[in-house]
PyMOL CGO cylinders between C-alpha atoms (Angstrom):
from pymol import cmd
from pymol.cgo import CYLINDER

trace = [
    CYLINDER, -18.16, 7.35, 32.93, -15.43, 8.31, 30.81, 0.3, 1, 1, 1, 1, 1, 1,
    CYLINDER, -15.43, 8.31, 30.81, -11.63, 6.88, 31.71, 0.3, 1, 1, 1, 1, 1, 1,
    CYLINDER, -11.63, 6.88, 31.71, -8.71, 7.28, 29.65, 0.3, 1, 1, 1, 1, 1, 1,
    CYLINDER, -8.71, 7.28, 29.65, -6.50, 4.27, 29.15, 0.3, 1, 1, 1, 1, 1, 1,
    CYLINDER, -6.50, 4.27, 29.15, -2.76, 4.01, 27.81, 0.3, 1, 1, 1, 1, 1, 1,
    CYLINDER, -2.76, 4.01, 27.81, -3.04, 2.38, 24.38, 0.3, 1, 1, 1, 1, 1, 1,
    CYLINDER, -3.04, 2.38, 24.38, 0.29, 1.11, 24.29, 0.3, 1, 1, 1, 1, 1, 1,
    CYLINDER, 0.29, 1.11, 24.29, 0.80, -0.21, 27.63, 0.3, 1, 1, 1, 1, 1, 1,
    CYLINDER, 0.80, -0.21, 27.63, -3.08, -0.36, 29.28, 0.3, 1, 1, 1, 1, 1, 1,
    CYLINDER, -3.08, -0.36, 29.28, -3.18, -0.17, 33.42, 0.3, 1, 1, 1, 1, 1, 1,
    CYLINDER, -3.18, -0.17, 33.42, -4.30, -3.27, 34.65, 0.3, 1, 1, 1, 1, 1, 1,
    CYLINDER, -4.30, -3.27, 34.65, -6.20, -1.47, 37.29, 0.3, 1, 1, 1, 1, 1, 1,
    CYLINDER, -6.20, -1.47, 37.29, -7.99, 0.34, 35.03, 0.3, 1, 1, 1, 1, 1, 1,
    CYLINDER, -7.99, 0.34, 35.03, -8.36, -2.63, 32.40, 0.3, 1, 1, 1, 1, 1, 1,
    CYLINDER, -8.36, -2.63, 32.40, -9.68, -4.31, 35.51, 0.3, 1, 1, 1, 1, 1, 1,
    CYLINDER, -9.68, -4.31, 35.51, -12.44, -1.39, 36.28, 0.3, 1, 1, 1, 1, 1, 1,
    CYLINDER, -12.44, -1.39, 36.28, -13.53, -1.86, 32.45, 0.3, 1, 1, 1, 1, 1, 1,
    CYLINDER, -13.53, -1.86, 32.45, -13.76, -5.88, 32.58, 0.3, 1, 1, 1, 1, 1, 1,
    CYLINDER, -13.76, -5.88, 32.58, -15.76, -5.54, 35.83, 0.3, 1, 1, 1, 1, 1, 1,
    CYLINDER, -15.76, -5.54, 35.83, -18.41, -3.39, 34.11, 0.3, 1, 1, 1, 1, 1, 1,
    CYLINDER, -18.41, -3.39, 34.11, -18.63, -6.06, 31.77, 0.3, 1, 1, 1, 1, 1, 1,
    CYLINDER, -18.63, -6.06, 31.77, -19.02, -9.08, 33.80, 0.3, 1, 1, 1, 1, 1, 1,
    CYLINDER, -19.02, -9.08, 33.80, -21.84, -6.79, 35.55, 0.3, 1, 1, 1, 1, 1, 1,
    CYLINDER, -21.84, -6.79, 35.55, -24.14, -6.75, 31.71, 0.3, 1, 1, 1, 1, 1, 1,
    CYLINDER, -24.14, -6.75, 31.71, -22.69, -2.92, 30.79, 0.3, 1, 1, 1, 1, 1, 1,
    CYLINDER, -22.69, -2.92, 30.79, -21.90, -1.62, 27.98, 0.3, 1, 1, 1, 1, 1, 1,
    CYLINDER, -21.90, -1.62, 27.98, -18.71, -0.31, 27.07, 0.3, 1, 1, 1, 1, 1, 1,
    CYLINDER, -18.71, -0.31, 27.07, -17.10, 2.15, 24.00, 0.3, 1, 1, 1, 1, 1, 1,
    CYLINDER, -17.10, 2.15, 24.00, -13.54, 1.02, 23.44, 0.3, 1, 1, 1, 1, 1, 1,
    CYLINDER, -13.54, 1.02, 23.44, -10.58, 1.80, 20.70, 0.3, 1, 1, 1, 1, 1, 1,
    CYLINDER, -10.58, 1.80, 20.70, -9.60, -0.59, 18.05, 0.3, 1, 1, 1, 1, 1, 1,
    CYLINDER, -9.60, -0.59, 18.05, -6.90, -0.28, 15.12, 0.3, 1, 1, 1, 1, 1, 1,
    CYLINDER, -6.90, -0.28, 15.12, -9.62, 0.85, 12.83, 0.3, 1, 1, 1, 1, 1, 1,
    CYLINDER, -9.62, 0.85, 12.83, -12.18, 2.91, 14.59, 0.3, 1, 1, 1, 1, 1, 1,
    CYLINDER, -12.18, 2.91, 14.59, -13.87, 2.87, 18.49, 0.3, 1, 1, 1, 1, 1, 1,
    CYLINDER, -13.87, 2.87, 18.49, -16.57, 0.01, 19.02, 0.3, 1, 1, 1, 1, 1, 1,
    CYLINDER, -16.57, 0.01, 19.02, -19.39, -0.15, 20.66, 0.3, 1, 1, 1, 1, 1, 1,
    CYLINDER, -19.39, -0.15, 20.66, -18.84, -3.44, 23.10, 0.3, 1, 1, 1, 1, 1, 1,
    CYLINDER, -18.84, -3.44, 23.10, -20.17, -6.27, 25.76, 0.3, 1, 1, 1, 1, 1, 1,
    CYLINDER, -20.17, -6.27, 25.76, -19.56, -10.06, 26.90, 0.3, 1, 1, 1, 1, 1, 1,
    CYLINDER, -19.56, -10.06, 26.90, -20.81, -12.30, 24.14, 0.3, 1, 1, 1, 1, 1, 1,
    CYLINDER, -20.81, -12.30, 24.14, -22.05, -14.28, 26.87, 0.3, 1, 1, 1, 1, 1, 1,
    CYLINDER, -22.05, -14.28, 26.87, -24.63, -11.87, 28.31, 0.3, 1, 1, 1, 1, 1, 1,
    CYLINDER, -24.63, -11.87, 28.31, -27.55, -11.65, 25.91, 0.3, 1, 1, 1, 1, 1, 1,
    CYLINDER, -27.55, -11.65, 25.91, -29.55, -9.12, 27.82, 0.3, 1, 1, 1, 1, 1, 1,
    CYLINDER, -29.55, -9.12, 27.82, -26.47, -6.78, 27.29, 0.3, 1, 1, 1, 1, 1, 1,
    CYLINDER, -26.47, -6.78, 27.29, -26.02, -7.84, 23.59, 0.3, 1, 1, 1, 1, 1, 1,
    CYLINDER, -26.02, -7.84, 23.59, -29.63, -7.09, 23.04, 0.3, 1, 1, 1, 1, 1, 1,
    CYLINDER, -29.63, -7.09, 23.04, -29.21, -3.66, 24.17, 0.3, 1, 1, 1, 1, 1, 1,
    CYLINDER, -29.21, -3.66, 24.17, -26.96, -2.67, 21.68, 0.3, 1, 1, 1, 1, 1, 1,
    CYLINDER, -26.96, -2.67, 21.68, -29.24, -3.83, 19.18, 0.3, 1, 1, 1, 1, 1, 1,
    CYLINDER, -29.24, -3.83, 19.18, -31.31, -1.41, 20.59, 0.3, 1, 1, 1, 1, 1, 1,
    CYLINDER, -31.31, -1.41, 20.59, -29.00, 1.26, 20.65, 0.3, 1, 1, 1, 1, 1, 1,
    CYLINDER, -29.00, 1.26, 20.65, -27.98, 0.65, 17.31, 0.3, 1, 1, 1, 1, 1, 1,
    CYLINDER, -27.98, 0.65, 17.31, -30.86, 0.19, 16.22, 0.3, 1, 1, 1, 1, 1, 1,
    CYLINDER, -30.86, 0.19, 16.22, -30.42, -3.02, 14.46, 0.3, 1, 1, 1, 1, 1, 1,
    CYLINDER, -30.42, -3.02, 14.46, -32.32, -6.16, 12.84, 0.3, 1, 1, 1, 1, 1, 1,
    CYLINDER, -32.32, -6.16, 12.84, -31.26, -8.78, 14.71, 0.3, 1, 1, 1, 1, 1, 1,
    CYLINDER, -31.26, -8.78, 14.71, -31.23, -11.01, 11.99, 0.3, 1, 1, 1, 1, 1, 1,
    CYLINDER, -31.23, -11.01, 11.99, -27.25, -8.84, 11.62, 0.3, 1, 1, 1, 1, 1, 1,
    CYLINDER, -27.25, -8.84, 11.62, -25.90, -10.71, 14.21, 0.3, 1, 1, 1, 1, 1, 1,
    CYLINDER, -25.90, -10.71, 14.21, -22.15, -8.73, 15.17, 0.3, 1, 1, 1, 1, 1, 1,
    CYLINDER, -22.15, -8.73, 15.17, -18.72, -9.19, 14.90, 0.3, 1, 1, 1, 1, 1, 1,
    CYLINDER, -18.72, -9.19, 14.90, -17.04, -9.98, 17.83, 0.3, 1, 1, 1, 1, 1, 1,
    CYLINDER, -17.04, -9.98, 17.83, -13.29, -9.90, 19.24, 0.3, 1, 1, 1, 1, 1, 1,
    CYLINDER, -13.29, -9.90, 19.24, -10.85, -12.46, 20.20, 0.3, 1, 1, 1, 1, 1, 1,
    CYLINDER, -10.85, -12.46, 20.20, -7.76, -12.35, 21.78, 0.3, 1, 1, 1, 1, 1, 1,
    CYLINDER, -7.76, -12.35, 21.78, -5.88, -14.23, 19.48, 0.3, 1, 1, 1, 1, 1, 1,
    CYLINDER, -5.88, -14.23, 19.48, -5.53, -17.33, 16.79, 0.3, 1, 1, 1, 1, 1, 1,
    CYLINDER, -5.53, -17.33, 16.79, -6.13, -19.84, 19.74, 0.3, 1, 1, 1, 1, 1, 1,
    CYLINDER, -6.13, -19.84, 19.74, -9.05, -17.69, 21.24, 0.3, 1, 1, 1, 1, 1, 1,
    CYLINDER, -9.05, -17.69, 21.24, -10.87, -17.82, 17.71, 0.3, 1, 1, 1, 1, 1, 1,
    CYLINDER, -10.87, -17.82, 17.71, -10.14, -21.59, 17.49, 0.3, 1, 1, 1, 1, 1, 1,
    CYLINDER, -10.14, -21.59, 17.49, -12.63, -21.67, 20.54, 0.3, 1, 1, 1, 1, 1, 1,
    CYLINDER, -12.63, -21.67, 20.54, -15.76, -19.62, 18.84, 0.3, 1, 1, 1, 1, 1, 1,
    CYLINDER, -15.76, -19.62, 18.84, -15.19, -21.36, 15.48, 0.3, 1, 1, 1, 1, 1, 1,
    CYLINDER, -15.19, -21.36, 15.48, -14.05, -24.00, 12.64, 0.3, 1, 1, 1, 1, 1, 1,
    CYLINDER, -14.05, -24.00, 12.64, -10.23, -23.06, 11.45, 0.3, 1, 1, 1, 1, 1, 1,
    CYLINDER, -10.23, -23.06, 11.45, -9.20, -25.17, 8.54, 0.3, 1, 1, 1, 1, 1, 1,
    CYLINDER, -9.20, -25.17, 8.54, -5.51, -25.35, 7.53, 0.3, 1, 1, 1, 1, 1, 1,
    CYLINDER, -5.51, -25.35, 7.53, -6.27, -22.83, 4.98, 0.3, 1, 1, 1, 1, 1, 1,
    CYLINDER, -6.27, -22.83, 4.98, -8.03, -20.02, 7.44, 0.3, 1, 1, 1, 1, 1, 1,
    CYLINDER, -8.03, -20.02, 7.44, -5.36, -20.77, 10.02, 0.3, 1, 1, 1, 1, 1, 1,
    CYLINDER, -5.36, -20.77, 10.02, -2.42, -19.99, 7.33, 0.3, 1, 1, 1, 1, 1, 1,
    CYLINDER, -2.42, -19.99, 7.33, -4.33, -16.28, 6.11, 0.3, 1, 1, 1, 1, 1, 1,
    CYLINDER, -4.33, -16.28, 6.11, -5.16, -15.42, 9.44, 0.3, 1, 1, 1, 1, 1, 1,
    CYLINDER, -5.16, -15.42, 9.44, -1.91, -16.03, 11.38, 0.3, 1, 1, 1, 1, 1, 1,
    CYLINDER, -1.91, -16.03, 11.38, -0.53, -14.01, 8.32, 0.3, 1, 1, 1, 1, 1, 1,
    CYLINDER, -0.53, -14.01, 8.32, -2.81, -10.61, 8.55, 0.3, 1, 1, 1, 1, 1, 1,
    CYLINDER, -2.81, -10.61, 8.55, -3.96, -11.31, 12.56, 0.3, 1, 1, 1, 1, 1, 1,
    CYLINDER, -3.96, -11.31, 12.56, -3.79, -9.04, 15.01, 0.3, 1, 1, 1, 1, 1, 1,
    CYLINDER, -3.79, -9.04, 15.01, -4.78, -6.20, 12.21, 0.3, 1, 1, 1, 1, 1, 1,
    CYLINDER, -4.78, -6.20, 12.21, -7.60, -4.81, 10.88, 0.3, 1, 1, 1, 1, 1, 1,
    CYLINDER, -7.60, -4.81, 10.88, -9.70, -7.38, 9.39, 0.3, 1, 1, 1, 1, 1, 1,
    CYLINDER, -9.70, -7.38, 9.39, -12.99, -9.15, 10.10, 0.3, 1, 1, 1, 1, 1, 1,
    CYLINDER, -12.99, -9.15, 10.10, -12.81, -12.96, 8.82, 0.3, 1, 1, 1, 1, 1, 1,
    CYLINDER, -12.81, -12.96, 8.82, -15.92, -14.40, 8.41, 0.3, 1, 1, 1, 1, 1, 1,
    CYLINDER, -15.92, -14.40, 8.41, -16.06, -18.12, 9.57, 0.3, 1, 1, 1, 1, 1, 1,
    CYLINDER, -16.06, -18.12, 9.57, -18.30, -21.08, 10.72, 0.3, 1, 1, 1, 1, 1, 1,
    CYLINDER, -18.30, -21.08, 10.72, -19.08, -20.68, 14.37, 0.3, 1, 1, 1, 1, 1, 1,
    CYLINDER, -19.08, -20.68, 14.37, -18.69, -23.40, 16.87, 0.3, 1, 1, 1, 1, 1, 1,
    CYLINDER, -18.69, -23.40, 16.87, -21.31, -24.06, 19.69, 0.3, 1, 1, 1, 1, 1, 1,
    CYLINDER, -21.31, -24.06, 19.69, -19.06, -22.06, 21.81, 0.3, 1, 1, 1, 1, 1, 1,
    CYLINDER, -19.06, -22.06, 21.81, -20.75, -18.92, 19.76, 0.3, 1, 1, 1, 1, 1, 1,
    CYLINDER, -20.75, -18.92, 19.76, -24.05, -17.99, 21.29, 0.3, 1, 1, 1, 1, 1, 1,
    CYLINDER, -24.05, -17.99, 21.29, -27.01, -18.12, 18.67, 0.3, 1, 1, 1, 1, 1, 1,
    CYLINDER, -27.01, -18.12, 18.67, -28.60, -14.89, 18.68, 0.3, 1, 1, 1, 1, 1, 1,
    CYLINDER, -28.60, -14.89, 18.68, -24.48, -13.82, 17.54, 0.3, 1, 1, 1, 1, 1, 1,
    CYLINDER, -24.48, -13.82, 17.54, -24.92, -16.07, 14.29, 0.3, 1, 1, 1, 1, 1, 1,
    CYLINDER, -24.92, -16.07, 14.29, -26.15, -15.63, 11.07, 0.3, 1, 1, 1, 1, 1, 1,
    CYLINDER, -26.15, -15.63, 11.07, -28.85, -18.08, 9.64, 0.3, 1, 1, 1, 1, 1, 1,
    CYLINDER, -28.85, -18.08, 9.64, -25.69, -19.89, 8.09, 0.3, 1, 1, 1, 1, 1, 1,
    CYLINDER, -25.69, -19.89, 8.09, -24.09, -20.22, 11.71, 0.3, 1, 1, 1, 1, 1, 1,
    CYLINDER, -24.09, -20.22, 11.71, -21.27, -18.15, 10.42, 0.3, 1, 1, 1, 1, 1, 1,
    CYLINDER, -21.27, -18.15, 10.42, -19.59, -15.26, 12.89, 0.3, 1, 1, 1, 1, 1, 1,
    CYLINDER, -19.59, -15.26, 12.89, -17.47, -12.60, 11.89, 0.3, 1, 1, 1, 1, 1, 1,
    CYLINDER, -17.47, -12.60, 11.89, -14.40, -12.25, 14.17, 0.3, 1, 1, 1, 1, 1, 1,
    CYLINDER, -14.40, -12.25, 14.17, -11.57, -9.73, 14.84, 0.3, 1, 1, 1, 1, 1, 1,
    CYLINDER, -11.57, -9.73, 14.84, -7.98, -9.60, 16.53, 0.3, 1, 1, 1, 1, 1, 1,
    CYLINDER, -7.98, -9.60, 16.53, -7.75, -5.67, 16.51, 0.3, 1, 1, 1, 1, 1, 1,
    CYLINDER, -7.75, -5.67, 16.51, -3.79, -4.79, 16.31, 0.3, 1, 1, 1, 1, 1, 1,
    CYLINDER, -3.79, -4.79, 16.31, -5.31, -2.81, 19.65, 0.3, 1, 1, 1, 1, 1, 1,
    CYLINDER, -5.31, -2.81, 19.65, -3.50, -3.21, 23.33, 0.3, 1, 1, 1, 1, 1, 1,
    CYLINDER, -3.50, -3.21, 23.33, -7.04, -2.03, 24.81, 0.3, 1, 1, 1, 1, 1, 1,
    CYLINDER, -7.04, -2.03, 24.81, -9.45, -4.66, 23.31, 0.3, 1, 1, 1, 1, 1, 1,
    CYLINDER, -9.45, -4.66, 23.31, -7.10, -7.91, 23.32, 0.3, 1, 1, 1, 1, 1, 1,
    CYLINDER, -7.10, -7.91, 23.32, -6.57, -7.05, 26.91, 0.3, 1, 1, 1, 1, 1, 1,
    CYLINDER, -6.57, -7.05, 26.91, -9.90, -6.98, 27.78, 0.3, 1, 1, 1, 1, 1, 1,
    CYLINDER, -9.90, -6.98, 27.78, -10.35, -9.88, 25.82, 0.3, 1, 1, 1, 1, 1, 1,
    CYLINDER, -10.35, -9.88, 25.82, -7.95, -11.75, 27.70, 0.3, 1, 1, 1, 1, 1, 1,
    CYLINDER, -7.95, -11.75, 27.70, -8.87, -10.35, 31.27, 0.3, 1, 1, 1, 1, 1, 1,
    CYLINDER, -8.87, -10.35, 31.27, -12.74, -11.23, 30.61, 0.3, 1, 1, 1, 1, 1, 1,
    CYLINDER, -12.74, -11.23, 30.61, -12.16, -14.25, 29.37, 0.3, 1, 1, 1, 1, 1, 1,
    CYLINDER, -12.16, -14.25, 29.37, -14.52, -14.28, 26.90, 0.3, 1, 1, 1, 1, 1, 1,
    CYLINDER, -14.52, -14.28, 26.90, -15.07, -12.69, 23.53, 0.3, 1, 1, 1, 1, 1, 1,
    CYLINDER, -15.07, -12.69, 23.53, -16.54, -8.94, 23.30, 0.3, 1, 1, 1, 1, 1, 1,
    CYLINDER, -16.54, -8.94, 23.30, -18.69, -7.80, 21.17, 0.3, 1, 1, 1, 1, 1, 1,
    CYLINDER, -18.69, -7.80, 21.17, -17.89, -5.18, 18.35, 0.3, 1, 1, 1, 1, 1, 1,
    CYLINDER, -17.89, -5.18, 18.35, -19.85, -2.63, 16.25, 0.3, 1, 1, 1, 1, 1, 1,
    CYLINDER, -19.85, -2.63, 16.25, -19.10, 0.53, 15.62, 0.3, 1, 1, 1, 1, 1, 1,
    CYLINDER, -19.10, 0.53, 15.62, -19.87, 3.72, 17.64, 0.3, 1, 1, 1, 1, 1, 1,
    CYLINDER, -19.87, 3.72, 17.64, -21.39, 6.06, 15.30, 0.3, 1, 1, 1, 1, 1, 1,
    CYLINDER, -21.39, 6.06, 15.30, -23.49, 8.85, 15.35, 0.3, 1, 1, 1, 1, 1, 1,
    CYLINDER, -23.49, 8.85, 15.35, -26.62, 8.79, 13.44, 0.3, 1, 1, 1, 1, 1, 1,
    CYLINDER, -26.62, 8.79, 13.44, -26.15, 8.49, 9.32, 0.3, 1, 1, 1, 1, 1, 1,
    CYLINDER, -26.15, 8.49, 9.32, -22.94, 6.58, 10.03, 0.3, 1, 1, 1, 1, 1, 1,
    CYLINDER, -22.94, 6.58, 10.03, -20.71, 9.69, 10.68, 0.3, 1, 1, 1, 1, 1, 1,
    CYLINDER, -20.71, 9.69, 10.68, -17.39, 7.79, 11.95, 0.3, 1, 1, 1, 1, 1, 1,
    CYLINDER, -17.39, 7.79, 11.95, -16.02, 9.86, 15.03, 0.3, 1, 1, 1, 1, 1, 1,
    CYLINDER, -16.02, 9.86, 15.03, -13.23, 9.25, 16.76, 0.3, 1, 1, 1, 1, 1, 1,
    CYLINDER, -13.23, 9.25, 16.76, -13.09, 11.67, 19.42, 0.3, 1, 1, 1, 1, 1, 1,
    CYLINDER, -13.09, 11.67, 19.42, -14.17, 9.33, 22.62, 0.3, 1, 1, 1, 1, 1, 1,
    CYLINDER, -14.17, 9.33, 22.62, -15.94, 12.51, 24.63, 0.3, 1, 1, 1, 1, 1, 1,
    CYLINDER, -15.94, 12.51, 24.63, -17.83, 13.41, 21.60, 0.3, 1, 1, 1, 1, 1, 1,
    CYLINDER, -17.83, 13.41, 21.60, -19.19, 9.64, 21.66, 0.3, 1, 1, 1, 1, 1, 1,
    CYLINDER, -19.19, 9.64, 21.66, -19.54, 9.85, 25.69, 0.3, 1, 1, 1, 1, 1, 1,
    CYLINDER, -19.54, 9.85, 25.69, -21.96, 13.06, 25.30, 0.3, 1, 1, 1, 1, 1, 1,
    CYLINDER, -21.96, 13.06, 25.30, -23.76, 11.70, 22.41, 0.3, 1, 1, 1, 1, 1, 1,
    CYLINDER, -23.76, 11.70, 22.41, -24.47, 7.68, 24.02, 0.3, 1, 1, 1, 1, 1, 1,
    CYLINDER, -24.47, 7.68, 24.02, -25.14, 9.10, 27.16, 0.3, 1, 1, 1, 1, 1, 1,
    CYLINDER, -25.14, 9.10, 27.16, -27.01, 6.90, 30.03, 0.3, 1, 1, 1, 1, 1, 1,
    CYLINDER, -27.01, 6.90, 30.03, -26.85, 3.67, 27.04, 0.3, 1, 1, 1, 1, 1, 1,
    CYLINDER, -26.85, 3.67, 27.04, -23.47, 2.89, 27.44, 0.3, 1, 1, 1, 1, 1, 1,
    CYLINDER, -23.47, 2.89, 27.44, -22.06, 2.12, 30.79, 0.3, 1, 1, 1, 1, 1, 1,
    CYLINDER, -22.06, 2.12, 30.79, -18.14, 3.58, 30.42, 0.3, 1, 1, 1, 1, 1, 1,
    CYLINDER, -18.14, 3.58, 30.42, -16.28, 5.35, 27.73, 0.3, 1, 1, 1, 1, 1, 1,
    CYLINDER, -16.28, 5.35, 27.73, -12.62, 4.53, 27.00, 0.3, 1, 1, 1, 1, 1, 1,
    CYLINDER, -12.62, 4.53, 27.00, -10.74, 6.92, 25.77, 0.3, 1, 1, 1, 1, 1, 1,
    CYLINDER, -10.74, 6.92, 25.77, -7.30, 5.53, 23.93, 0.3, 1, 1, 1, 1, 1, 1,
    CYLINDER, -7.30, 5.53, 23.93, -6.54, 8.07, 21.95, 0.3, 1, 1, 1, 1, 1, 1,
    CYLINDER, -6.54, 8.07, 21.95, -6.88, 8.84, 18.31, 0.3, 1, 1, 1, 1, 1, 1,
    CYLINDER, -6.88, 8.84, 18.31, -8.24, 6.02, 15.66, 0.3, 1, 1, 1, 1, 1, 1,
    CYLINDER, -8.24, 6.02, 15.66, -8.98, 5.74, 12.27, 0.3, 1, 1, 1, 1, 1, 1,
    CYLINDER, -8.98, 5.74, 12.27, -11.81, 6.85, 10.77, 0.3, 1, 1, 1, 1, 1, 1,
    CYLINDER, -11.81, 6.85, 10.77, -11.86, 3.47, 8.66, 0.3, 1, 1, 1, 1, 1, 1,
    CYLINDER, -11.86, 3.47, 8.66, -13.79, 0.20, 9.38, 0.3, 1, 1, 1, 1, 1, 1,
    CYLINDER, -13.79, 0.20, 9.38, -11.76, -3.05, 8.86, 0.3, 1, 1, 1, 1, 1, 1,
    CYLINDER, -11.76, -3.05, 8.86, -11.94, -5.00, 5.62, 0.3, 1, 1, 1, 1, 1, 1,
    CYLINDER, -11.94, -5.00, 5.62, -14.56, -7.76, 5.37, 0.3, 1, 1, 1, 1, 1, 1,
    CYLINDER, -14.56, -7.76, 5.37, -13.50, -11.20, 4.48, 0.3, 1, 1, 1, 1, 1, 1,
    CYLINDER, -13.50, -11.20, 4.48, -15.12, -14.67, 4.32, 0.3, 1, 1, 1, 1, 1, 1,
    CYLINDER, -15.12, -14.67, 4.32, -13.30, -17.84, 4.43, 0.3, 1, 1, 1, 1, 1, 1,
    CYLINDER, -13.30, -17.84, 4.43, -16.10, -20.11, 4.51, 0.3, 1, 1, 1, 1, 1, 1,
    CYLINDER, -16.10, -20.11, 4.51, -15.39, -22.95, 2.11, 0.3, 1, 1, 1, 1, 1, 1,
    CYLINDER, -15.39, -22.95, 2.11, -11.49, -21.67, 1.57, 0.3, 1, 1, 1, 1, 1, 1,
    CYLINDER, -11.49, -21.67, 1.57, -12.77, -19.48, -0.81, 0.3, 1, 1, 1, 1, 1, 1,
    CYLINDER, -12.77, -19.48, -0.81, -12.06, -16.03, -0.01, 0.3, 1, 1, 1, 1, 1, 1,
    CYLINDER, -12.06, -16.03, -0.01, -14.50, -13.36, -0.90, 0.3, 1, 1, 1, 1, 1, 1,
    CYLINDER, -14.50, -13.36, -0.90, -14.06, -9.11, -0.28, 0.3, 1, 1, 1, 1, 1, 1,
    CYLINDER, -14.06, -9.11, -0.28, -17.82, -8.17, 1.58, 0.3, 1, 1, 1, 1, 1, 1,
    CYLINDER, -17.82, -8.17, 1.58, -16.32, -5.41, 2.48, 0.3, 1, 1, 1, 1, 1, 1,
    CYLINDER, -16.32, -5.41, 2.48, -12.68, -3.00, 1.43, 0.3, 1, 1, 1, 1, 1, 1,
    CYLINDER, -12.68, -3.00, 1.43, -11.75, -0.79, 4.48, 0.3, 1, 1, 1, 1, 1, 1,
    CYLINDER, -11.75, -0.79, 4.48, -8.17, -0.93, 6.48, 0.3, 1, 1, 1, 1, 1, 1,
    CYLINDER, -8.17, -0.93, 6.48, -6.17, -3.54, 5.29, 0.3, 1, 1, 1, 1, 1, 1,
    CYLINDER, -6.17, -3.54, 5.29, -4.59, -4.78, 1.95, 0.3, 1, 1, 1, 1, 1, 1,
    CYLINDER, -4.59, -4.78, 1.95, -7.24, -6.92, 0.55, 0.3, 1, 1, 1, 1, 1, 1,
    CYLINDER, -7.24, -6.92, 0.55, -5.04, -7.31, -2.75, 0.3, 1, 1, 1, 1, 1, 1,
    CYLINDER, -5.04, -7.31, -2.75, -4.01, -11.49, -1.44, 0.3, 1, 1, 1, 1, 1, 1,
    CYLINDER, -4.01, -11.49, -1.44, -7.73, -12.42, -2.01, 0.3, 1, 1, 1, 1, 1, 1,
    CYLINDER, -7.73, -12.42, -2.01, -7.91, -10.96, -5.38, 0.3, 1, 1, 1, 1, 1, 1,
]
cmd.load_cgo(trace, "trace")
């Protein structure tokens, strides 16, 4: 199912038909401020380990995942003073700060560390569904196969097919992944350059 959705002011009805496929295990393709995502609830691990099916992927990668906002990531992990400060500077944008989860984080989404990386896409679409779920959704990108970034939403609903439950198209996206960056220990490290200014860690 493919539905298009207003990215700058999303219908609550139709926000409502996404979140319902979620709290029902499906799987969802979404928009983001850096490219579309490939998405569930982080709290339904039969769904989660679907997409590491259809991505293929070694579970011991555990995702990123989204939040609605600073508050919402207090909930899924530890903020010091120092992550709070960088974050409310660069958040909602397009950046994935790695952290140390809380218990709130379920443990197939964290690393052998028990670190998660987390998002607050500058995205209407995803921090609504965020906030109408009430819970965190998963994010990975929807490729095709050798990583080719699209971002034409029908071109992703032929190619997933019967895998993904609903396509959402919000118009055109970047073809750039956000920037990578861990926090763990207040000691800022790149993983990763995509969207974003990276130059304040360096």
């Amino acid at each position: 199912m493919l539905i298009s959705i207003n990215p700058q002011n999303p219908q609550p009805r139709l926000i409502s038909q996404a979140v319902s496929v979620l709290r029902d295990g499906g799987i969802i393709i979404y928009p983001t401020d850096t490219i579309y995502g490939i998405g569930c609830d982080i709290m339904n691990k039969k769904a989660i380990e679907k997409i590491y099916w259809i991505k293929n992927r070694d579970k011991k990668k555990p995702f990123s995942f989204i939040c609605s906002d600073l508050k919402n990531i207090s909930d899924y992990a530890k903020v010091s003073n120092y992550a709070y400060k960088t974050m409310k500077r660069l958040l909602p944008g397009p950046y994935t700060f790695i952290l140390e989860g809380s218990r709130m984080v379920p443990k197939i989404m964290l690393t052998k560390r028990k670190t998660a990386g987390i998002r607050v896409p500058d995205h209407e679409i995803c921090l609504n569904l965020v906030q109408a779920l009430g819970h965190p959704i998963i994010s990975t990108s929807a490729d095709l196969p050798d990583k080719v970034m699209i971002a034409d939403p029908s071109l992703l609903h032929d190619h997933y097919g019967a895998s993904i439950d609903l396509v959402i198209d919000g118009g055109p996206v970047s073809h750039e992944p956000s920037s990578v960056v861990s926090l763990i220990g207040d000691e800022p490290e790149i993983l990763r350059k995509g969207l974003g200014d990276t130059s304040i860690f360096q």
